[in-house]
N, C-alpha and C positions, 0 to 999 in steps of 0.2 A: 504494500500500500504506500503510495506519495506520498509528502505531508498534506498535498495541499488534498487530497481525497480525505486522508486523515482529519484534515480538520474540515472539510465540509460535512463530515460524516458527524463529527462534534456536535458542531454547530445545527444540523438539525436534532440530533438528540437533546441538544440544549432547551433550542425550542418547543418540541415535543413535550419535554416534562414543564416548560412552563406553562405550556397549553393545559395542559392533566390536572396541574394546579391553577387554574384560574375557572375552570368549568363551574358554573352556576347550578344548585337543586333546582330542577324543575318547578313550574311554576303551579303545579300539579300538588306537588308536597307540599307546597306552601298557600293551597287553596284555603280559603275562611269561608264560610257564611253566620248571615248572623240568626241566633237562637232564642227567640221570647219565650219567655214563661220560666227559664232554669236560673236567673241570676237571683241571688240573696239578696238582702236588703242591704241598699248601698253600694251594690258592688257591681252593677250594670254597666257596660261596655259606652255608649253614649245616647245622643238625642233617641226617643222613641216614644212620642207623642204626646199628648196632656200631660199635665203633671211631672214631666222629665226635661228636664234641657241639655245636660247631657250627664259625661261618665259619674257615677256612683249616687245619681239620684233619685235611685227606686227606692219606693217610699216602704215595700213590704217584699218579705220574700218571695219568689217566683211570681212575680206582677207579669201580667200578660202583654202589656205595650213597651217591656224594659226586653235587651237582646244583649247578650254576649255575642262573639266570637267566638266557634269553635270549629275543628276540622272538619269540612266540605262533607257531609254527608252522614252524621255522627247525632245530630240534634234531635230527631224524631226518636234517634234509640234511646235519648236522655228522660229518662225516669225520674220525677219528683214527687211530693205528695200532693202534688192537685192533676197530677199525668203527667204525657210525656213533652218535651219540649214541642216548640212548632216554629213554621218557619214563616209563618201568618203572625204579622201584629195583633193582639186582645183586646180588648179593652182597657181601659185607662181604671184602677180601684175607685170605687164610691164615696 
């Protein structure tokens, strides 16, 4: 091998692993929707209608018009004690 093959040969190796390390998590892994009905009191992600204006201002736990963020597809299986999350805003408490 010549150097100069030798070092082109480098040189894309080089490249290569800098590529390998700069690669971004799909944006799939990093999908959110957002989830009424599961957040606690105070602890809701932001605006979600009457009575909210935004993050941590649900006034009761699992308020129907307050939403967290949680992973794409996970909300409907969330269990609380009034059911299960949804991905339809509720009503605003009385």
């Amino acid at each position: 091998m010549t150097i100069r093959s030798a070092t082109v040969l480098a040189a894309s190796v080089a490249t290569a692993l800098t590529l390998i390390g700069s690669v971004q998590p799909s944006a799939a892994a990093d999908a959110k929707e957002k989830c009424y009905g599961i957040a606690l009191k105070g602890q809701n992600d932001c605006a979600a209608g009457a009575g909210t204006t935004c993050a941590g201002t649900a006034k009761i736990d699992y308020q129907q018009n307050s939403w967290k963020l949680v992973p794409a597809g996970t909300c409907e299986a969330m269990k609380t004690p009034n059911g299960h999350g949804t991905l339809m805003q509720g009503p605003a408490p009385a």
